[in-house]
N, CA, C and O atoms as CSV, one atom per row, in Angstrom:
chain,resi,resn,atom,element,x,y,z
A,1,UNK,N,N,0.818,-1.207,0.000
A,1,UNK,CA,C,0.000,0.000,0.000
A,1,UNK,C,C,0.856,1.262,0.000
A,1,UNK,O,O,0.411,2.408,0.057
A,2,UNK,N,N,2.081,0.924,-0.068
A,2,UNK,CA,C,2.893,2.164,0.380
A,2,UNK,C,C,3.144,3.390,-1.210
A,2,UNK,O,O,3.231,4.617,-1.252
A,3,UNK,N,N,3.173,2.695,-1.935
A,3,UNK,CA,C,3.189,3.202,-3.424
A,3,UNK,C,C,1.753,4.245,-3.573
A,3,UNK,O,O,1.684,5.372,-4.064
A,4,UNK,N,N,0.509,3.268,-2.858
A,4,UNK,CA,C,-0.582,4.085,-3.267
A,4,UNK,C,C,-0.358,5.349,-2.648
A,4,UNK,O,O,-0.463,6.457,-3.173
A,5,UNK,N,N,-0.053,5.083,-1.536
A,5,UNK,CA,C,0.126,6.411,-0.711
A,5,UNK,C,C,1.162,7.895,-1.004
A,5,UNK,O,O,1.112,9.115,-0.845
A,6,UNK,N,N,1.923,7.014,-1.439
A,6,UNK,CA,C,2.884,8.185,-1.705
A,6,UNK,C,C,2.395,8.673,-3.713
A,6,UNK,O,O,2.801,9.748,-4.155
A,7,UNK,N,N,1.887,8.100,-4.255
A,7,UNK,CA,C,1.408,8.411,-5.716
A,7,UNK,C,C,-0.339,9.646,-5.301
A,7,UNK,O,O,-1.089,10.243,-6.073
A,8,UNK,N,N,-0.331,9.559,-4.146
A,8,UNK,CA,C,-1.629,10.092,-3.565
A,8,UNK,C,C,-0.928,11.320,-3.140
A,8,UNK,O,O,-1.298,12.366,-3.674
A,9,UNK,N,N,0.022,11.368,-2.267
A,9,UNK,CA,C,0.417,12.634,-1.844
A,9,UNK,C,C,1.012,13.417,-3.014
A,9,UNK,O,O,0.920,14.645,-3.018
A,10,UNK,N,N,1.629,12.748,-4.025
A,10,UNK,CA,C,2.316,13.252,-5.145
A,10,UNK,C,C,1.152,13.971,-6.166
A,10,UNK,O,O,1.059,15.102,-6.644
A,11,UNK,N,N,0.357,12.806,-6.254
A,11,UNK,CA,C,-0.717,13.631,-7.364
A,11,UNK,C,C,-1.860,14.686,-6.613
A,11,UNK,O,O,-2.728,15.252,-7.277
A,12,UNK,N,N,-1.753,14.819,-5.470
A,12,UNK,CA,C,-2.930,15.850,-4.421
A,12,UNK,C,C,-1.874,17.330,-3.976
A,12,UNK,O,O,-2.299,18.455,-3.712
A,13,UNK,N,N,-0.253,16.824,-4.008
A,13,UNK,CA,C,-0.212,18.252,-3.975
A,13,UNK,C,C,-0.061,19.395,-4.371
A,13,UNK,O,O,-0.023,19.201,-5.586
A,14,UNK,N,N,0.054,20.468,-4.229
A,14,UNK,CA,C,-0.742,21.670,-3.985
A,14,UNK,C,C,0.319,22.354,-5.423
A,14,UNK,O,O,-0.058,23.500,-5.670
A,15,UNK,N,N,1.113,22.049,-6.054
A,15,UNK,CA,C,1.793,22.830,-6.905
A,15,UNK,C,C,1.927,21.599,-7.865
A,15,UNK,O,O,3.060,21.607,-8.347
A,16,UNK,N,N,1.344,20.774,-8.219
A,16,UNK,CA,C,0.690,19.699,-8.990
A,16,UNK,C,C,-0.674,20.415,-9.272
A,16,UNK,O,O,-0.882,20.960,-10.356
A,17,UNK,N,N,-1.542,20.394,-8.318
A,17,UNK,CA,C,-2.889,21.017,-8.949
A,17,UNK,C,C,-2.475,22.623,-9.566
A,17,UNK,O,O,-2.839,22.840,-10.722
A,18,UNK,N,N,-1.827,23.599,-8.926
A,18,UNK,CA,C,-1.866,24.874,-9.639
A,18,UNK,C,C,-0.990,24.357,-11.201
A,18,UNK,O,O,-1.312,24.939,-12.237
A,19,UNK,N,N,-0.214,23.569,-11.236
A,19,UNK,CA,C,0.196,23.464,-12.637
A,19,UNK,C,C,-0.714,22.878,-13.624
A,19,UNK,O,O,-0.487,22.837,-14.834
A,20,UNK,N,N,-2.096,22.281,-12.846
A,20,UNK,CA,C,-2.926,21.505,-14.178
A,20,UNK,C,C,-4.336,22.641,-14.316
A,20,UNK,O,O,-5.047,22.769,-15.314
A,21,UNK,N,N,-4.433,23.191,-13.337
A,21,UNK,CA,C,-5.162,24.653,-13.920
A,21,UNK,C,C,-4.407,25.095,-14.720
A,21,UNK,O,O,-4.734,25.301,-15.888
A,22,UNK,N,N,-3.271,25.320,-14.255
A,22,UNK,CA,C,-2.607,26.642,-15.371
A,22,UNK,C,C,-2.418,25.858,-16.881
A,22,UNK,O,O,-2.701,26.655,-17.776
A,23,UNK,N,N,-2.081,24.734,-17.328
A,23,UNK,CA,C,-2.227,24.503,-18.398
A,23,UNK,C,C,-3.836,23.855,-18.798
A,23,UNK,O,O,-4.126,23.726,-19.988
A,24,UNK,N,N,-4.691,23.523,-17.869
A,24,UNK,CA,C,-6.135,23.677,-18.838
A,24,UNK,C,C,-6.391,25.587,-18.927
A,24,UNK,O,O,-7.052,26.096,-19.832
A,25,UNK,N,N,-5.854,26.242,-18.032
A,25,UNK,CA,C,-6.233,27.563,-18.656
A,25,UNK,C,C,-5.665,28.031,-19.812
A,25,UNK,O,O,-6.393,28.731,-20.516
A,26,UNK,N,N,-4.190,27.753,-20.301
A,26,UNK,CA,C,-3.379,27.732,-20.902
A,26,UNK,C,C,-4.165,27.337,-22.182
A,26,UNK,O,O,-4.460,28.118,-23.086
A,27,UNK,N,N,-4.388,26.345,-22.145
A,27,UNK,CA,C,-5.376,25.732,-23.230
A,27,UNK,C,C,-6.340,26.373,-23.362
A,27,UNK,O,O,-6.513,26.474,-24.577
A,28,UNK,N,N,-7.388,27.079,-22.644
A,28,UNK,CA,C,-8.343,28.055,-23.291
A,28,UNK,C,C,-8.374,29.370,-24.155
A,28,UNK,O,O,-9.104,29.870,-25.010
A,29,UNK,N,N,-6.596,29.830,-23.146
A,29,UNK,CA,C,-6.301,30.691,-23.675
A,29,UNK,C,C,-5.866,30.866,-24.923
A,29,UNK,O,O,-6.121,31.854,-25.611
A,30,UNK,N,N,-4.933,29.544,-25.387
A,30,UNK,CA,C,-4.774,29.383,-26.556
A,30,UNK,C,C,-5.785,29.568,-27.644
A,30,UNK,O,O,-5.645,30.182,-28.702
A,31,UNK,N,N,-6.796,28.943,-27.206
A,31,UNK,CA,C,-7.827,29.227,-28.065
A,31,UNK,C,C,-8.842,30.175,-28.563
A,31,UNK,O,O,-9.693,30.208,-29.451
A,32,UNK,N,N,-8.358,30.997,-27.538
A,32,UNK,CA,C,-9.235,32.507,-27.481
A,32,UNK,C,C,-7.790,33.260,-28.256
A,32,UNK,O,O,-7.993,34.053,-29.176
A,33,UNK,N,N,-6.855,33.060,-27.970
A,33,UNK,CA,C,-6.013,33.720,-29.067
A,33,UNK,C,C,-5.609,33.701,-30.627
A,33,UNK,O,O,-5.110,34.581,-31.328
A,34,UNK,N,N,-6.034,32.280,-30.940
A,34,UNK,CA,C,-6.245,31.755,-32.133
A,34,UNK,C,C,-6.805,32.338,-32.264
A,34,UNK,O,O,-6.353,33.433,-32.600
A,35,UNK,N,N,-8.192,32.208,-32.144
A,35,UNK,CA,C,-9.926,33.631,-32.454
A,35,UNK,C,C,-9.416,34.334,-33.039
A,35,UNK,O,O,-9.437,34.445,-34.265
A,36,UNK,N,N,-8.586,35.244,-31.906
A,36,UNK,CA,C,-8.661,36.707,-32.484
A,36,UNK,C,C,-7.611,36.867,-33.214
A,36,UNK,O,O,-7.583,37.888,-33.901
A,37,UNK,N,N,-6.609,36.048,-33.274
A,37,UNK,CA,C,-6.291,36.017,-34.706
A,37,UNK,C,C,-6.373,36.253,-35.942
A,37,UNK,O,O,-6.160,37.164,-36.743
A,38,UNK,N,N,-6.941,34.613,-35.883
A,38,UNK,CA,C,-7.274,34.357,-37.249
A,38,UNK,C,C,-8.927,34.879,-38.033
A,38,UNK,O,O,-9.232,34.955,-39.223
A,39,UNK,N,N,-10.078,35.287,-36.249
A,39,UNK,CA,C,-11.118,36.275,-36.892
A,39,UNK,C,C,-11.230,37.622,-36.663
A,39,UNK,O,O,-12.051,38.360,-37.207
A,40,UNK,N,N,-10.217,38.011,-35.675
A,40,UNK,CA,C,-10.263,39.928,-35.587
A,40,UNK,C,C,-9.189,40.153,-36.241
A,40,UNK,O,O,-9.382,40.597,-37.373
A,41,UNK,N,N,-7.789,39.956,-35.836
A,41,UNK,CA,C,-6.634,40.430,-36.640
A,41,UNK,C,C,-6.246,40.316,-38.081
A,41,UNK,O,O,-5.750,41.236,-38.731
A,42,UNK,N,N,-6.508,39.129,-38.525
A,42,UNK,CA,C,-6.251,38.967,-39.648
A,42,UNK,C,C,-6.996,39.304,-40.721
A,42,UNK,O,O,-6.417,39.233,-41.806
A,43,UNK,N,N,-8.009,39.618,-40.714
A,43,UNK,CA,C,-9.064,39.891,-41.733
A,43,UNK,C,C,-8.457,41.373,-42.284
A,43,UNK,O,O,-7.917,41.597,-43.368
A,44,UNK,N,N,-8.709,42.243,-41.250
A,44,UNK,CA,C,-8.646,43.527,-41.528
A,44,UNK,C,C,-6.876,44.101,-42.155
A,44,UNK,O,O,-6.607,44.941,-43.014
A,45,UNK,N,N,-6.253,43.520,-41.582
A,45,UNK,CA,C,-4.575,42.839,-42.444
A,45,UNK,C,C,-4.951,42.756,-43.917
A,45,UNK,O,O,-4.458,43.521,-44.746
A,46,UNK,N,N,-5.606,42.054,-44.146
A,46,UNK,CA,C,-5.770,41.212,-45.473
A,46,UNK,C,C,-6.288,42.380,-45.902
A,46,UNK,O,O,-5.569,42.957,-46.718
A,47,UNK,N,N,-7.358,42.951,-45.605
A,47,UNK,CA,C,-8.171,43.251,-46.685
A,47,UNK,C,C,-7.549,44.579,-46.855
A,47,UNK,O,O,-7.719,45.344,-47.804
A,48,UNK,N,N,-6.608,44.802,-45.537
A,48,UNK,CA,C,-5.419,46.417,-46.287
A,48,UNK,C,C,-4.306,45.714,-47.167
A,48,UNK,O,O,-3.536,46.453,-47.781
A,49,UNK,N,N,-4.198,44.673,-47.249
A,49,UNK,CA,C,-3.603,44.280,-47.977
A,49,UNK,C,C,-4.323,43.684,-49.702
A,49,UNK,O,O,-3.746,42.834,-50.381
A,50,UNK,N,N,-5.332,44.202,-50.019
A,50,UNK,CA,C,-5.853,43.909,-51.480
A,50,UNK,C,C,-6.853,42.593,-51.354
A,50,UNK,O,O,-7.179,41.838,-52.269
A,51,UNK,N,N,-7.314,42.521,-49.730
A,51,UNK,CA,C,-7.474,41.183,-49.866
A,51,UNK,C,C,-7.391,39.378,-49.912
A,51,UNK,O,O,-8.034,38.442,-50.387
A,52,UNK,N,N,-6.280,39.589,-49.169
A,52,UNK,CA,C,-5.535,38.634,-49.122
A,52,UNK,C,C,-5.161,37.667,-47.893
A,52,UNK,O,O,-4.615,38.092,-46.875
A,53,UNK,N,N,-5.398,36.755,-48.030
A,53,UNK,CA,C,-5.972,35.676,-46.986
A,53,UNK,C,C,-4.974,35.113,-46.696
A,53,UNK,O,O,-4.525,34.244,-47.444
A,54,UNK,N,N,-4.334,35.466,-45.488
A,54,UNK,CA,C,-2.920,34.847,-45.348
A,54,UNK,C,C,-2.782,33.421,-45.194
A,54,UNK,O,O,-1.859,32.831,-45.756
A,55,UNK,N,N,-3.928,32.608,-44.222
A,55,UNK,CA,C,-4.137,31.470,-44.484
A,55,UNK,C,C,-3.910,30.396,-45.634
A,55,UNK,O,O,-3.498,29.253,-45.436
A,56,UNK,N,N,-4.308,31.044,-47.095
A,56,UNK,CA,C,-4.189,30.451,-47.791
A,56,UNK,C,C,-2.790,30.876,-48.645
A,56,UNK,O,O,-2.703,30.168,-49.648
A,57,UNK,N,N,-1.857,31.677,-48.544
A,57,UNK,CA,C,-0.113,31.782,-48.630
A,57,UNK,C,C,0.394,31.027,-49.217
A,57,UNK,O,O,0.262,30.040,-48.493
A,58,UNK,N,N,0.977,30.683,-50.144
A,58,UNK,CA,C,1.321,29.454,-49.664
A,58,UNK,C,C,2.512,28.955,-51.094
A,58,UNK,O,O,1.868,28.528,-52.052
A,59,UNK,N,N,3.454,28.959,-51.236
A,59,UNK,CA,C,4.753,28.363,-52.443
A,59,UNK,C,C,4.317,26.851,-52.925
A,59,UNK,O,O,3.999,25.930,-52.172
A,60,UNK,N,N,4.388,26.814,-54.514
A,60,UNK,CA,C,3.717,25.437,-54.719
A,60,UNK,C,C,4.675,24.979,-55.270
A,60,UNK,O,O,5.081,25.500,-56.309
A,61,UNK,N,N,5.435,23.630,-54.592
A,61,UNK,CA,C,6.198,22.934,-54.921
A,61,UNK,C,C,6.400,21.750,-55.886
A,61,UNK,O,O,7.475,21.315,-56.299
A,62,UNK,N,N,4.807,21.190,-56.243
A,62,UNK,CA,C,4.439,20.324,-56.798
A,62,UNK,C,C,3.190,20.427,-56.841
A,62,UNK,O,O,2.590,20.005,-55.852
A,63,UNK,N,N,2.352,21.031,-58.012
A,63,UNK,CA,C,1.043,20.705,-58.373
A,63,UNK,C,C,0.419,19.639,-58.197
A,63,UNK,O,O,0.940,18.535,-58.356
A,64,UNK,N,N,-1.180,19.882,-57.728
A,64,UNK,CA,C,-1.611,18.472,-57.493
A,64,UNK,C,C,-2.151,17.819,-58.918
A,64,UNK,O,O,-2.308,18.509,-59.925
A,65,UNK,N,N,-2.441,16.248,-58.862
A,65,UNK,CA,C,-2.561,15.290,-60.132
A,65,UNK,C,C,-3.464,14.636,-59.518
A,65,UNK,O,O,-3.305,13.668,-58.774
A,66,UNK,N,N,-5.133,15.536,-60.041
A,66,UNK,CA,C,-5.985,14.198,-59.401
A,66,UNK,C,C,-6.495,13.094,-60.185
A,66,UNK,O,O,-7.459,12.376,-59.917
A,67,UNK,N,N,-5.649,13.046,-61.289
A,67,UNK,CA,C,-5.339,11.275,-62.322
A,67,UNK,C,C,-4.943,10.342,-61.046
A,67,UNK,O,O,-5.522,9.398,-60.508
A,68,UNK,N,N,-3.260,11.249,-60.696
A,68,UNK,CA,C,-2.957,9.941,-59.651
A,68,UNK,C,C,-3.009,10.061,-58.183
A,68,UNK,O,O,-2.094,9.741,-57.424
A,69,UNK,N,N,-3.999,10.483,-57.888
A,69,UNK,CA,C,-4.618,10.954,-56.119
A,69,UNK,C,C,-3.193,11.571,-55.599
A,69,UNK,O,O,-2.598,11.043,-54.660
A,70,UNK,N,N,-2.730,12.636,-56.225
A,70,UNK,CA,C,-1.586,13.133,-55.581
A,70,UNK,C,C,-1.860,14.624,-54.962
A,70,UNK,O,O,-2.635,15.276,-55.662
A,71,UNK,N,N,-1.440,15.216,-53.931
A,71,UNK,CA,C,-2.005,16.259,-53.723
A,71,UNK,C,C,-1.464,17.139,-53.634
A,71,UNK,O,O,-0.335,16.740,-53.347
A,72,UNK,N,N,-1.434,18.432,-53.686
A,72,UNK,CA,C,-0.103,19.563,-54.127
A,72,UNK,C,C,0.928,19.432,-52.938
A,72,UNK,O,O,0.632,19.070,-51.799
A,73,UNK,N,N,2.140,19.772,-53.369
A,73,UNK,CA,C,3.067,19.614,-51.707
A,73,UNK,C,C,3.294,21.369,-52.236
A,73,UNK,O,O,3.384,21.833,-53.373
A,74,UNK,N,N,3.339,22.099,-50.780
A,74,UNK,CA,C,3.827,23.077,-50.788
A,74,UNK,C,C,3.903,23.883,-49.375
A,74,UNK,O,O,3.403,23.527,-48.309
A,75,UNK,N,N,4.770,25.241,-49.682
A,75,UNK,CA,C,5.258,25.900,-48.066
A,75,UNK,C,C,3.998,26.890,-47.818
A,75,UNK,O,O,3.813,27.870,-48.540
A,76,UNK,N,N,3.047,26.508,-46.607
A,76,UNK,CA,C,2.067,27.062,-46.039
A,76,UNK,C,C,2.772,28.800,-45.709
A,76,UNK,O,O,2.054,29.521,-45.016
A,77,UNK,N,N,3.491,29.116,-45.975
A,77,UNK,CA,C,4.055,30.551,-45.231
A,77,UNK,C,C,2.914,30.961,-45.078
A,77,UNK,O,O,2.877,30.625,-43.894
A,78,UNK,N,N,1.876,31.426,-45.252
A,78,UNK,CA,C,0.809,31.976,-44.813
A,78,UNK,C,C,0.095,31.785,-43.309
A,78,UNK,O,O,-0.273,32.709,-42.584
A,79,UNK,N,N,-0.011,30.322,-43.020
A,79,UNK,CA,C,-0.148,29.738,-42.101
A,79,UNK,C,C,0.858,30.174,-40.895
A,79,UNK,O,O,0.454,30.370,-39.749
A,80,UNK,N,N,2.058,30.284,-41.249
A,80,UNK,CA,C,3.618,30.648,-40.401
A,80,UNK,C,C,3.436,31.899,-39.802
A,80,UNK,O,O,3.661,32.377,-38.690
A,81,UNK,N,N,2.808,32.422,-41.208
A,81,UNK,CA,C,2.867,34.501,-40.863
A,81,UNK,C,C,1.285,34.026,-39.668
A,81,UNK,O,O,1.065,35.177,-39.292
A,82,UNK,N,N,0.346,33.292,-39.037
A,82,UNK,CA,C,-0.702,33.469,-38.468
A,82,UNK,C,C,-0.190,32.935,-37.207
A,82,UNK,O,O,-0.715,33.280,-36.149
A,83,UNK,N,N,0.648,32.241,-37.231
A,83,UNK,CA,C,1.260,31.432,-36.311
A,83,UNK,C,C,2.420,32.098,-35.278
A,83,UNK,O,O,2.643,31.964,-34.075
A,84,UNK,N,N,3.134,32.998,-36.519
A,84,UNK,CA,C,3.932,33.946,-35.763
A,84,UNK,C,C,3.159,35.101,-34.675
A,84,UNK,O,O,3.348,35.368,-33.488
A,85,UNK,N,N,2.371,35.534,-35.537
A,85,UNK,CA,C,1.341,36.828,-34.963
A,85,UNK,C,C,0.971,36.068,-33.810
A,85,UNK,O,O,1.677,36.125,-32.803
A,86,UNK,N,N,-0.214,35.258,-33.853
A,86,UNK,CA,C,-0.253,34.292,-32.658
A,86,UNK,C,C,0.748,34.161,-31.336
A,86,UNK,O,O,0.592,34.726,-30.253
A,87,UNK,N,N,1.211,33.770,-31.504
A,87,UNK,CA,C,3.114,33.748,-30.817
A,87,UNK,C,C,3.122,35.101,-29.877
A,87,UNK,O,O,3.029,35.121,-28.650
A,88,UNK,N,N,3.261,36.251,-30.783
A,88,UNK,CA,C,3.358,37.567,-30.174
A,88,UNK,C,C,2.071,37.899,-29.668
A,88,UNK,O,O,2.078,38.499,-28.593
A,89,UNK,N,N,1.458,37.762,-29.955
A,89,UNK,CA,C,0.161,38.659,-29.236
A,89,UNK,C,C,-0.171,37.790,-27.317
A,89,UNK,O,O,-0.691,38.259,-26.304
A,90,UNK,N,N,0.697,35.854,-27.744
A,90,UNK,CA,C,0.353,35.247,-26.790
A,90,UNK,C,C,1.535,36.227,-25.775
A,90,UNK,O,O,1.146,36.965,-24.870
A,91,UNK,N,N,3.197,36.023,-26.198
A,91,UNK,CA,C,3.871,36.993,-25.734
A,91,UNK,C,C,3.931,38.240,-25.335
A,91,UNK,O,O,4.776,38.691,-24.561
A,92,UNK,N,N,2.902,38.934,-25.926
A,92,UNK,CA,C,2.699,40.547,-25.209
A,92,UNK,C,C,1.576,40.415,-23.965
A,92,UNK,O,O,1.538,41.234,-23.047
A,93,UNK,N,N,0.613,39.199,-24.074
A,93,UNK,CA,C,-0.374,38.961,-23.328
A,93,UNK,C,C,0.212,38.611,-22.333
A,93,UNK,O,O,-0.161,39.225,-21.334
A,94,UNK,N,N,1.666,37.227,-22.016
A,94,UNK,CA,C,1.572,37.065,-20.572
A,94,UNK,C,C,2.612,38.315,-20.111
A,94,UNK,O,O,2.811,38.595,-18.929
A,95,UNK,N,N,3.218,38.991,-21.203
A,95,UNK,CA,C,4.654,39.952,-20.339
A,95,UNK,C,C,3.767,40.940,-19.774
A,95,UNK,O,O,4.179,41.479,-18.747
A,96,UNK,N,N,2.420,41.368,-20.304
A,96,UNK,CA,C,1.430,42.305,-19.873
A,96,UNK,C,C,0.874,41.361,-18.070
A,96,UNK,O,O,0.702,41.753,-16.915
A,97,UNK,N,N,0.800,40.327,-18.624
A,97,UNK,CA,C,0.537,39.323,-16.666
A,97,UNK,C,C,1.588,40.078,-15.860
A,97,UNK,O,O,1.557,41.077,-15.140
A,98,UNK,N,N,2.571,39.188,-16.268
A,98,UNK,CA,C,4.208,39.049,-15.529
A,98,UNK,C,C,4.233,40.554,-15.201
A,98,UNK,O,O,4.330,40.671,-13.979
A,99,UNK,N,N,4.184,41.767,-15.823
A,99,UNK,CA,C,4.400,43.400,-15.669
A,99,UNK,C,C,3.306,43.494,-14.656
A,99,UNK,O,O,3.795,44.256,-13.822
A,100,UNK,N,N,2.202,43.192,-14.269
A,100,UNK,CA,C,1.350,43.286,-13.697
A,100,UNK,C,C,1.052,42.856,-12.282
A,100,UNK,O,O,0.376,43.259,-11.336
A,101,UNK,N,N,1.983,41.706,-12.607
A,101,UNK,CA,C,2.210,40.844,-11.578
A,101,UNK,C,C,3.893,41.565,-10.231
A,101,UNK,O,O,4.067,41.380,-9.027
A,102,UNK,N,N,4.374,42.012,-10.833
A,102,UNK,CA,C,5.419,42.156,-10.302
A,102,UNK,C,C,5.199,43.715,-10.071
A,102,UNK,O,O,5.459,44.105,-8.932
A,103,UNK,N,N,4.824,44.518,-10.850
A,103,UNK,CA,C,3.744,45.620,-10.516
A,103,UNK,C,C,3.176,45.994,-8.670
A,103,UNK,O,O,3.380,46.923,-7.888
A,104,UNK,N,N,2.322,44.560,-8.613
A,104,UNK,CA,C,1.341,44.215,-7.351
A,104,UNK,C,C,2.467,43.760,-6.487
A,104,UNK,O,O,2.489,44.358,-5.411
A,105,UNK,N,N,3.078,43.183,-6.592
A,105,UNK,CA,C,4.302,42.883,-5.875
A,105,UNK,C,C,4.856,43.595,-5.421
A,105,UNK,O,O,4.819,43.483,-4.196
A,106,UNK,N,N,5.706,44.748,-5.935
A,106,UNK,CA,C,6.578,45.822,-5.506
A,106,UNK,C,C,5.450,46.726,-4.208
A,106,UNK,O,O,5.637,46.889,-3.002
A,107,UNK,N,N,4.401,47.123,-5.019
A,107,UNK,CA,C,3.633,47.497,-4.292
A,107,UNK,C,C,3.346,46.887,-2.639
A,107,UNK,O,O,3.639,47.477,-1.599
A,108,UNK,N,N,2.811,45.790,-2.745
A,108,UNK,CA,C,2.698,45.134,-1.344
A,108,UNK,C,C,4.111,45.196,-0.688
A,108,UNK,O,O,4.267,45.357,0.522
A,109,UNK,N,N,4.946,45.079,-1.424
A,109,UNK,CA,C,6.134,44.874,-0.709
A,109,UNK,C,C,6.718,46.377,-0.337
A,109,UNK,O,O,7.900,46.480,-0.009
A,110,UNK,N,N,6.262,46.994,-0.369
A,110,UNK,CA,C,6.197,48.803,-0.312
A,110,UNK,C,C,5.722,49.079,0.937
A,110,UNK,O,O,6.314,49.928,1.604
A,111,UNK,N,N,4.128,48.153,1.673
A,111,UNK,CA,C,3.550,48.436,1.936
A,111,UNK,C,C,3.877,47.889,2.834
A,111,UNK,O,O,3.408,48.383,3.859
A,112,UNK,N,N,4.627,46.868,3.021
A,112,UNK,CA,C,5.032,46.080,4.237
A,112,UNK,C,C,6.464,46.235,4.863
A,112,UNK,O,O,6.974,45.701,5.848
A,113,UNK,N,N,6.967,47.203,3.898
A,113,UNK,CA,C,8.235,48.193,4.896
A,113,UNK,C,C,7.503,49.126,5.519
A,113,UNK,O,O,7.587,49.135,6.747
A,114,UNK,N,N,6.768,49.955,4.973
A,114,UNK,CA,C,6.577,50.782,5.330
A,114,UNK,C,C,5.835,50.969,6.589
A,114,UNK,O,O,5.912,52.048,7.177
A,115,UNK,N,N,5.062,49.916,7.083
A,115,UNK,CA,C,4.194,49.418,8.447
A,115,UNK,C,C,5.009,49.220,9.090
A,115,UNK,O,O,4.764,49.640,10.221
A,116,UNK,N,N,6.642,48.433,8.942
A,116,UNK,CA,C,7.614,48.429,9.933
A,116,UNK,C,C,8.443,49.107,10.156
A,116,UNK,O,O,9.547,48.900,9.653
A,117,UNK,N,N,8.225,50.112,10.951
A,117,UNK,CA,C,9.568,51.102,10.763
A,117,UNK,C,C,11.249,50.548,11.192
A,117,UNK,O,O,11.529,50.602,12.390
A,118,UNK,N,N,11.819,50.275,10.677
A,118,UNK,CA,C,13.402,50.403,10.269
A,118,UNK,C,C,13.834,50.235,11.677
A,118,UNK,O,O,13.385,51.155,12.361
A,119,UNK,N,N,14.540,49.397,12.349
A,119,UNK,CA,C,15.709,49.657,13.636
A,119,UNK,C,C,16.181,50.457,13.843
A,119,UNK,O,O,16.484,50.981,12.771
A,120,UNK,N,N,16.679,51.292,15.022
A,120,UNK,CA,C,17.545,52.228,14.991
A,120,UNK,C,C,19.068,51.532,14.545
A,120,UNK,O,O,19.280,50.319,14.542
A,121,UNK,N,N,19.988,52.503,14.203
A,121,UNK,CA,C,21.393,52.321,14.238
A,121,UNK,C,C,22.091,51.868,15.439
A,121,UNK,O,O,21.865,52.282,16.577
A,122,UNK,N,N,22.752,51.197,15.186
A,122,UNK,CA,C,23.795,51.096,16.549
A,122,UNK,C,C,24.740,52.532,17.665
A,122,UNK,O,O,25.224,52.530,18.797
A,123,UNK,N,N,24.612,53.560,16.581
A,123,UNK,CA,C,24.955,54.639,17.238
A,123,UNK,C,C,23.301,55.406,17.803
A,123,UNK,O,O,23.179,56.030,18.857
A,124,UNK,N,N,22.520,55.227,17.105
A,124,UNK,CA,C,21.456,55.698,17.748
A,124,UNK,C,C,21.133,54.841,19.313
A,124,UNK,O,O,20.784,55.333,20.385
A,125,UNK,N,N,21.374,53.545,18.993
A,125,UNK,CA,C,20.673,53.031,20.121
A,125,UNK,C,C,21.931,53.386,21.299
A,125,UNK,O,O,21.586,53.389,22.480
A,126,UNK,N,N,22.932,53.589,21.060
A,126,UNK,CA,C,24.067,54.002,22.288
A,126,UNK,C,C,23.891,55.473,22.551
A,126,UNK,O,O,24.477,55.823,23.576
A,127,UNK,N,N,23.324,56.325,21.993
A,127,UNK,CA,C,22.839,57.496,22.517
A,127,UNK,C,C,22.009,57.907,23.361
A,127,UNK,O,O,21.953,58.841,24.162
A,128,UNK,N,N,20.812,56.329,22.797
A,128,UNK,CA,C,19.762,56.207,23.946
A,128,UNK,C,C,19.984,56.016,25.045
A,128,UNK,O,O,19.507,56.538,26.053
A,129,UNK,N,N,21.130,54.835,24.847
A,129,UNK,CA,C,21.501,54.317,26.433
A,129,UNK,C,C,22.381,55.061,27.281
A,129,UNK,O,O,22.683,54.734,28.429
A,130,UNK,N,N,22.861,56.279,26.546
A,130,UNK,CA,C,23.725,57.258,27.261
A,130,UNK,C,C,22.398,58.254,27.577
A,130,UNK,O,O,22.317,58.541,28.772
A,131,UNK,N,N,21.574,58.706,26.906
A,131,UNK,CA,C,20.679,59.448,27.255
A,131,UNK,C,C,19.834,59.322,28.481
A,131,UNK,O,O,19.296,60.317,28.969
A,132,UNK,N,N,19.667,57.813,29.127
A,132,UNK,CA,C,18.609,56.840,29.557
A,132,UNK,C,C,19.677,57.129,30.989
A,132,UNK,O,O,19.521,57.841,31.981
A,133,UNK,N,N,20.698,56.298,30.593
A,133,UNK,CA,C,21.666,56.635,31.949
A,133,UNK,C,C,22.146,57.816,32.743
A,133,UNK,O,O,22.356,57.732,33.953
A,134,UNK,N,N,22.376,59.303,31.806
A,134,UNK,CA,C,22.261,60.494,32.553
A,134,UNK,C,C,20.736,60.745,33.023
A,134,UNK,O,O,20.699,61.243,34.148
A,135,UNK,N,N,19.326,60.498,32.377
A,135,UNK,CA,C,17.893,60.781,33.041
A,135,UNK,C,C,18.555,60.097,34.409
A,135,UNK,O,O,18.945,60.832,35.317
A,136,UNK,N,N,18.647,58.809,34.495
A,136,UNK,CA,C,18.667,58.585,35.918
A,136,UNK,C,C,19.579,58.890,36.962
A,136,UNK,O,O,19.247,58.419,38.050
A,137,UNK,N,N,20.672,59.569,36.942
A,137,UNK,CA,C,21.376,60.082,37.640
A,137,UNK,C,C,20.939,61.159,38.052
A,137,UNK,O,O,21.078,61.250,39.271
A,138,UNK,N,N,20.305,62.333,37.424
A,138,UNK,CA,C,19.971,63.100,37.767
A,138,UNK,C,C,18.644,63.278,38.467
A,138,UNK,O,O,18.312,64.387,38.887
């Protein structure tokens, strides 16, 4: 039983589960970035561009022959240029997190010097104790 147990603590803890949110979110996100891609960004691209559907891009290396069920081979660059954009927009999206994130950070961490005020110096605190020791003499 000892395997079950320890495959139990392994798969229940706590930075195991935040890593399988973050990649099923990861995965949504992906897909909401595709979207706007390939149906907000790219359209309006194209059509300042004469129209032109980057999707379909593409260098033809070999015409297709449908005598002998052969099918064109060629370089999708079109696909690449949607793929790249993709890429960056995912890249400006999390450095916009990460900036945001470290943002909130500095901040709290601003906020939690600032509630503690600072030690005195070692010459301050021997001033005290010279200060402390003439009050009572006198």
């Amino acid at each position: 039983m000892g395997i079950f147990k320890e495959f139990k603590e392994f798969a229940v803890r706590g930075n195991m589960i935040d890593m399988a949110v973050g990649i099923i979110m990861g995965g949504a996100f992906g897909g909401v970035v595709n979207s706007l891609v390939k149906d907000v960004i790219m359209p309006p691209i194209g059509k300042a561009m004469s129209g032109v559907d980057f999707s379909s891009l593409a260098y033809v290396l070999q015409s297709a022959d449908p005598a002998n069920n052969k099918e064109a081979i060629t370089i999708s660059y079109g696909v690449f240029i949607n793929a790249v954009i993709n890429f960056l927009v995912v890249a400006f999206a999390v450095f916009m997190l990460v900036k945001g994130i470290n943002t909130a950070r500095k901040r709290l961490e601003g906020e939690q010097e600032a509630a503690t005020p600072p030690e005195p110096s070692d010459e301050v605190k021997l001033l005290t104790q010279i200060r402390d020791s003439l009050a009572h003499r006198a």
